[in-house]
DODRENLUM-746953 format. One line per 8 residues: their letters; for each residue x, y, z of N, C-alpha, C. Coordinates in steps of 0.2 Angstrom, whole numbers, always signed. Example, Ala and Ser with C-alpha at 12.3 -4.5 7.8 and 13.67 -1.06 7.14 Angstrom:
as = +66/-28/+39/+62/-22/+39/+66/-16/+39 | +64/-11/+35/+68/-5/+36/+64/+0/+39
//
This chain:
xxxxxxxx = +57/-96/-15/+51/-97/-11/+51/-93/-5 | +46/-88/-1/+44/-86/+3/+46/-91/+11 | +50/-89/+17/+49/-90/+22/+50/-87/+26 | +48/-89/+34/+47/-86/+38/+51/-79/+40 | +57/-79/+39/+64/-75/+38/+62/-69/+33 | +57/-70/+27/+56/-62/+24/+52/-58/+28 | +47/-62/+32/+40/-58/+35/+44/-56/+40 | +50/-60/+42/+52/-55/+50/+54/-47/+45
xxxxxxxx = +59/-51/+41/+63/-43/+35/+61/-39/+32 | +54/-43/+30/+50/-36/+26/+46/-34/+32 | +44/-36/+38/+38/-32/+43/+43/-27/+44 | +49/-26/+46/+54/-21/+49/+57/-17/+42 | +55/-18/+38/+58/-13/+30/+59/-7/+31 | +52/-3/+33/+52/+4/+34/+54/+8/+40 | +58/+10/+41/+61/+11/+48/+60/+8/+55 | +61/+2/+55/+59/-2/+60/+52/-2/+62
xxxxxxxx = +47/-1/+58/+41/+0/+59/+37/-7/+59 | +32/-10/+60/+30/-13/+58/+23/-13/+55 | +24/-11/+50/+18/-9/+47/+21/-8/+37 | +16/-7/+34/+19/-8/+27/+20/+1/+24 | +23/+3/+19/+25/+7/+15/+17/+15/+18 | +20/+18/+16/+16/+23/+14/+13/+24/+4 | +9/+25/+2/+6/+26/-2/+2/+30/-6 | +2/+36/-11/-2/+41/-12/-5/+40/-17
xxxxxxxx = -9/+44/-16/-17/+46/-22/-11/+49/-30 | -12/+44/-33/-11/+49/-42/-15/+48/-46 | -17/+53/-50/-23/+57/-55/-22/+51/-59 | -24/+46/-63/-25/+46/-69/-31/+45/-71 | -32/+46/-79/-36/+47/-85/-35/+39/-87 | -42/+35/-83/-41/+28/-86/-46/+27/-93 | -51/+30/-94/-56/+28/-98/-52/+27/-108 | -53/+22/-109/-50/+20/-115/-45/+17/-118
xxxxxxxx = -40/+16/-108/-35/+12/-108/-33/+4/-110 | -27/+1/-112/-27/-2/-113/-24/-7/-108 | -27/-12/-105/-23/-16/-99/-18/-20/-103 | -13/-22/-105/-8/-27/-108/-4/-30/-102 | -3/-38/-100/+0/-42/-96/+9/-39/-98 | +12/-38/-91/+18/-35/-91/+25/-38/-95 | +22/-44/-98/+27/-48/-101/+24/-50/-108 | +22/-44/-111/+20/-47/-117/+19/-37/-121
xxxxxxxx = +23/-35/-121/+23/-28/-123/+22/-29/-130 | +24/-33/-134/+25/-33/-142/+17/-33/-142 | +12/-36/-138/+4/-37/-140/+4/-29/-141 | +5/-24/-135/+2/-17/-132/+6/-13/-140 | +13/-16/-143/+14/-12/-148/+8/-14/-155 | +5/-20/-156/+1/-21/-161/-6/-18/-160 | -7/-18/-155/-14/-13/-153/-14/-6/-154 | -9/-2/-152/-10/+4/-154/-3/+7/-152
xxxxxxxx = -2/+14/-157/+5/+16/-162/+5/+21/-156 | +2/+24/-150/+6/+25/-143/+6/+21/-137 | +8/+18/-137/+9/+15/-130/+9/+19/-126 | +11/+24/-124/+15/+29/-119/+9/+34/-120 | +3/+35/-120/-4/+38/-120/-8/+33/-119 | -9/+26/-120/-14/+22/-121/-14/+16/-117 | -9/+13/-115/-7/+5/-112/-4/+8/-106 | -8/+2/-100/-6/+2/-94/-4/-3/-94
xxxxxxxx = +2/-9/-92/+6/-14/-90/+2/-16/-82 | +0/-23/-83/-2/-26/-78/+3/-33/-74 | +7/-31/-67/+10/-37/-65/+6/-41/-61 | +1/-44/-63/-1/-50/-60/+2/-57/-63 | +7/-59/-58/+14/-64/-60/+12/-67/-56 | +16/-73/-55/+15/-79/-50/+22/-79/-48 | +21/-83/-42/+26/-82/-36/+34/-83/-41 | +33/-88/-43/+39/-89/-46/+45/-82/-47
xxxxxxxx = +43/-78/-51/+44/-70/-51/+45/-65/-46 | +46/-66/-42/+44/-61/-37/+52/-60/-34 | +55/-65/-33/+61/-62/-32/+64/-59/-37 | +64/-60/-43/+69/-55/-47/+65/-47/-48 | +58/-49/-47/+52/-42/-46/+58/-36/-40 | +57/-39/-34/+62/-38/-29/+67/-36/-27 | +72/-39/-30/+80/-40/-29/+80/-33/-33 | +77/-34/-40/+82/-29/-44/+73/-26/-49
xxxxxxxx = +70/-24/-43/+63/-20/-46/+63/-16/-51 | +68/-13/-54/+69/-9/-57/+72/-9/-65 | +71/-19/-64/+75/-20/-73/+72/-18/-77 | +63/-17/-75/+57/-14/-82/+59/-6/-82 | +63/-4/-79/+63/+4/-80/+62/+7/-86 | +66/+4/-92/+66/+7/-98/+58/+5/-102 | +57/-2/-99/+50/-4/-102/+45/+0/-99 | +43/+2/-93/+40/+8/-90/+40/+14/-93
xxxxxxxx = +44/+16/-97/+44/+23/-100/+41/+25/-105 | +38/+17/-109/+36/+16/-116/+29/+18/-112 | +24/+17/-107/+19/+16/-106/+15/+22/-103 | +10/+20/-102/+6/+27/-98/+7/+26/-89 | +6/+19/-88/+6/+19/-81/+6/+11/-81 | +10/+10/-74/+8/+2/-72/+4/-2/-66 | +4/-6/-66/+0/-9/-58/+6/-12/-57 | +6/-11/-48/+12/-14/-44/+9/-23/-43
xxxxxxxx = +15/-27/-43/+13/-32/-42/+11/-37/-39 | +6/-40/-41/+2/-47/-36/+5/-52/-35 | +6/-53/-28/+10/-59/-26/+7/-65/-23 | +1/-64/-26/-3/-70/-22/-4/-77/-26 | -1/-79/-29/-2/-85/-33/-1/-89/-30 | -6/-95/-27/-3/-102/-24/-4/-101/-16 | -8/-91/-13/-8/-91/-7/-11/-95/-4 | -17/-99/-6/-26/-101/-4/-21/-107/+2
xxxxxxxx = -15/-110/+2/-14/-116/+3/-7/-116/+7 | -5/-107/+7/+0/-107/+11/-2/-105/+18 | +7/-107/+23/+6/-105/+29/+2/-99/+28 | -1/-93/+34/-1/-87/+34/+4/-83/+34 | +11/-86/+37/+14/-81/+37/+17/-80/+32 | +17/-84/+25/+21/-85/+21/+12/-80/+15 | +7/-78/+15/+3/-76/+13/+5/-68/+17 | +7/-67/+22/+10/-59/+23/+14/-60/+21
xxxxxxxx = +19/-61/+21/+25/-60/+16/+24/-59/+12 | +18/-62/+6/+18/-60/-1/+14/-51/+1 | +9/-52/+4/+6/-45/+4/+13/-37/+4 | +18/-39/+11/+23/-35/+12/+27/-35/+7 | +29/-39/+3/+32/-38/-5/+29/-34/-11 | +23/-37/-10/+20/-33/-16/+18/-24/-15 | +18/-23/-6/+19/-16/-5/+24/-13/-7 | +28/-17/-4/+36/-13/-5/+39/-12/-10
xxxxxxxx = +37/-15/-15/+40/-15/-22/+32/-9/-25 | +26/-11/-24/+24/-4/-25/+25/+4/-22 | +27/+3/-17/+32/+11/-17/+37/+13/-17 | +42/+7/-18/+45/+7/-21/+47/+11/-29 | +42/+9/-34/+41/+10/-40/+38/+17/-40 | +34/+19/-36/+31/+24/-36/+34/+30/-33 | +40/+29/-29/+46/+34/-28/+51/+34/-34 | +52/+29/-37/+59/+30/-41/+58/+30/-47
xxxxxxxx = +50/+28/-50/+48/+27/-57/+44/+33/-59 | +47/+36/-63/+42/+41/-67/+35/+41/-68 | +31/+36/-70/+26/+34/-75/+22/+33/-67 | +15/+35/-68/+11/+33/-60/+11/+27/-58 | +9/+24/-55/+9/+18/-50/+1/+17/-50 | -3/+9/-49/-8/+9/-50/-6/+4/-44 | -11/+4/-39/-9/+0/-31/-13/-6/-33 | -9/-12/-34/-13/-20/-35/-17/-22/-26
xxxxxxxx = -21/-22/-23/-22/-25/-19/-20/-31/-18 | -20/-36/-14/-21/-43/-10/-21/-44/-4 | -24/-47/+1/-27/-48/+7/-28/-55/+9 | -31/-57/+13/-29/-64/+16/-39/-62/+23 | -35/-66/+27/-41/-65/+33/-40/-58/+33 | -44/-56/+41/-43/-50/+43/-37/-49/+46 | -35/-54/+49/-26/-53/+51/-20/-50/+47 | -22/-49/+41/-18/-46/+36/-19/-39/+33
xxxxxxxx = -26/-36/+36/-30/-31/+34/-24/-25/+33 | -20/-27/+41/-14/-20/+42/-11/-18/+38 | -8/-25/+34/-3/-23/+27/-5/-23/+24 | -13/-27/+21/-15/-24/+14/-16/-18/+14 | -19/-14/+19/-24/-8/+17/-23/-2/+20 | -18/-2/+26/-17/+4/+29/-13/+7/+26 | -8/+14/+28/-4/+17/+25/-8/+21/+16 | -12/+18/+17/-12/+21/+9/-18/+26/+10
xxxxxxxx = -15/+31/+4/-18/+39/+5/-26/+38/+1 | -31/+41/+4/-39/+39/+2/-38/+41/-4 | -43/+39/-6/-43/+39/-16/-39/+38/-20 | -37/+33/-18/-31/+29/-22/-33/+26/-27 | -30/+25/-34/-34/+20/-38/-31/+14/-37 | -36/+9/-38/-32/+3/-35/-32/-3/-39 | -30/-8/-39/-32/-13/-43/-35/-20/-39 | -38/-25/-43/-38/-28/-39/-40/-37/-45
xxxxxxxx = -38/-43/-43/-39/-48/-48/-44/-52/-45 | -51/-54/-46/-53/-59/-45/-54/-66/-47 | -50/-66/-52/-46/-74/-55/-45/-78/-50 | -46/-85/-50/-44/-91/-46/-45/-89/-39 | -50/-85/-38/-54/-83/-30/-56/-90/-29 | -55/-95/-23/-59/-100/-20/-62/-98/-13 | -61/-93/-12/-64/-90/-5/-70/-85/-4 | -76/-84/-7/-78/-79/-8/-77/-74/-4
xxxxxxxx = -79/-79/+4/-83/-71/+9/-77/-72/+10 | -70/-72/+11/-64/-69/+12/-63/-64/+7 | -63/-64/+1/-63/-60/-5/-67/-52/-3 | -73/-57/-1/-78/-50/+0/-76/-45/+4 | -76/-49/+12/-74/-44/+17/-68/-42/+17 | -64/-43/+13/-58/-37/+11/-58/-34/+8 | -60/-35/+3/-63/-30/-2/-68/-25/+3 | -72/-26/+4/-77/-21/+9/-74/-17/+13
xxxxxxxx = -68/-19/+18/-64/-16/+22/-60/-12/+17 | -57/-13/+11/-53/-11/+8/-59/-3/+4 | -61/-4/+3/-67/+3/+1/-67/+6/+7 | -72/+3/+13/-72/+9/+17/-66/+13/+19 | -59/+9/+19/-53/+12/+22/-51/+18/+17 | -48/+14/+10/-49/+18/+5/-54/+24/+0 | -57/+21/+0/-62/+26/-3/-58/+27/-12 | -58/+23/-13/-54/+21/-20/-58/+25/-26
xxxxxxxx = -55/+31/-29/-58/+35/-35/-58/+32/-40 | -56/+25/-43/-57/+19/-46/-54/+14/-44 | -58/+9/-48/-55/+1/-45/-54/-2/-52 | -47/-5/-53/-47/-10/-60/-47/-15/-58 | -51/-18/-64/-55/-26/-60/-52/-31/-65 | -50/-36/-63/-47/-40/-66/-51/-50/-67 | -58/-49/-69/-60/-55/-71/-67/-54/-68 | -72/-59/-67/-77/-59/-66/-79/-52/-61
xxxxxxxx = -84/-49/-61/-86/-44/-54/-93/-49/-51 | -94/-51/-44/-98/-55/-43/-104/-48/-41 | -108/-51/-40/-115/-45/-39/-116/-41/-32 | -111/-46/-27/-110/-42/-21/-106/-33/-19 | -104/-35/-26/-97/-28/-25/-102/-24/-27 | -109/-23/-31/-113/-16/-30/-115/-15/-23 | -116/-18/-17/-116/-18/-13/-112/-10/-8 | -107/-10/-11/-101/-5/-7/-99/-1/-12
xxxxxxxx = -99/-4/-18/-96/-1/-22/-98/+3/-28 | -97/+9/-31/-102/+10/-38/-99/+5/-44 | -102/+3/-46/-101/-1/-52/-98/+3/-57 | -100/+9/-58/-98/+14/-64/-91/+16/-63 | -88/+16/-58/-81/+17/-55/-75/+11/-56 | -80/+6/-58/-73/+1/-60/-71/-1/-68 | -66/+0/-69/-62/+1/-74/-61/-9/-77 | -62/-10/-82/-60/-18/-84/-54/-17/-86
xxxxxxxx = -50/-22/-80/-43/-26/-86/-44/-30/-92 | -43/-28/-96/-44/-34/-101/-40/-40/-101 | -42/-46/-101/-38/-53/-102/-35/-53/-108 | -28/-59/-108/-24/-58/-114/-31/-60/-120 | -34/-65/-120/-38/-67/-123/-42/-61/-127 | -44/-57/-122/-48/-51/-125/-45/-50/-130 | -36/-46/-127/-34/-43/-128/-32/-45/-137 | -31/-52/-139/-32/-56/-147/-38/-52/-150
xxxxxxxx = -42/-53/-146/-47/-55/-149/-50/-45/-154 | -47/-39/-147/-49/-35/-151/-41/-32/-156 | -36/-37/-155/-33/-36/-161/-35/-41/-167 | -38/-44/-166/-40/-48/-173/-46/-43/-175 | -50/-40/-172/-54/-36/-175/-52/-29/-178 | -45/-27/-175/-42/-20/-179/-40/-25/-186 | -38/-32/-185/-36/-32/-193/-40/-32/-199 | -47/-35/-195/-51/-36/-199/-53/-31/-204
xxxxxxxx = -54/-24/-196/-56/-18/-199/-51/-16/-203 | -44/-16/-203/-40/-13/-209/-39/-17/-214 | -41/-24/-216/-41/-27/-220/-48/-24/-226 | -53/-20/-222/-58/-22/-226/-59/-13/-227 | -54/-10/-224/-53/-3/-229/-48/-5/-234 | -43/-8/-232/-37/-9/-238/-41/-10/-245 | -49/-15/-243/-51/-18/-250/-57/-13/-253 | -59/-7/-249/-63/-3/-248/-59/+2/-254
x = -53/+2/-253/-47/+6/-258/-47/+3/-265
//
């Protein structure tokens, strides 16, 4: 569990700075990508015979995870190499109801572990946002290079106009050359944003549902033979 002691230790991480990681713009070729949940790679292998061309790995985990994310970021190394690209991790599970300072800590973690990842891992880095009020805007969204691709999850949102007006500051700061959207998109995000620029993560649920339809379709050439 997150307290007061990480947000003094992760504020001061980057050279006694207090401010979050630096973070750069990388190219990728998302159109016909596969989103797979980071702990379920045997699905991304039943969907299709390249992973490493095809499937992005997503860490939207709950807190639980986040220390071993952390301490020893680097244990999915070899899993990361099977892939085309990953999102850095969301650490916000369970923020709606914590302290604030315990809600920067998670933002400061899920930074640091995505530049983390983005320095020492081969395979590009896809920047998960999270955010809080406006008091948090510093860590979630500065330091990152414009045209970032970015992620972001709208699942179990109970705050909308907190939702919004981050998200709104996170575009004007950013200038995000895609956004991967993770659940519902409400009507306000054409507002700021092109609609045609955001990329769907698929749920694990989808993710069955268009493997039950690849069986379908190979069951019904098998009988076509």
């Amino acid at each position: 569990m997150a307290t007061l002691n990480d947000v003094i230790d992760y504020s001061k991480f980057y050279g006694g700075k207090d401010e979050p990681p630096q973070f750069l713009h990388e190219h990728f070729e998302l159109i016909g990508k596969i989103f797979v949940p980071a702990d379920d790679f045997k699905l991304a292998q039943k969907l299709t015979d390249s992973p490493n061309e095809n499937v992005i790995l997503h860490y939207f985990v709950h807190d639980s995870k986040q220390n071993r994310l952390l301490l020893n970021n680097l244990a999915d190394k070899n899993l990361h190499q099977k892939v085309y690209a990953v999102t850095s991790p969301d650490f916000s599970a369970d923020s709606k109801n914590c302290w604030s300072c315990l809600n920067e800590a998670n933002i400061l973690k899920s930074r640091i572990c995505a530049s983390r990842w983005q320095q020492e891992c081969e395979e590009p880095v896809i920047l998960t946002l999270l955010w809080g009020d406006s008091s948090t805007y510093k860590y979630a969204f500065d330091n990152i290079e414009k045209g970032t691709v970015c992620a972001v999850s709208h699942q179990g949102v109970k705050d909308e106009r907190i939702f919004k007006e981050g998200l709104e500051t996170a575009v004007e700061k950013i200038r995000m050359e895609n956004l991967c959207w993770l659940g519902n998109i409400p009507d306000y995000v054409k507002e700021f944003y092109d609609l045609k620029r955001i990329i769907k993560i698929q749920t694990r649920t989808e993710l069955l549902q268009m493997l039950k339809r690849q069986k379908a379709n190979e069951n019904q050439l098998l009988l076509a033979v």
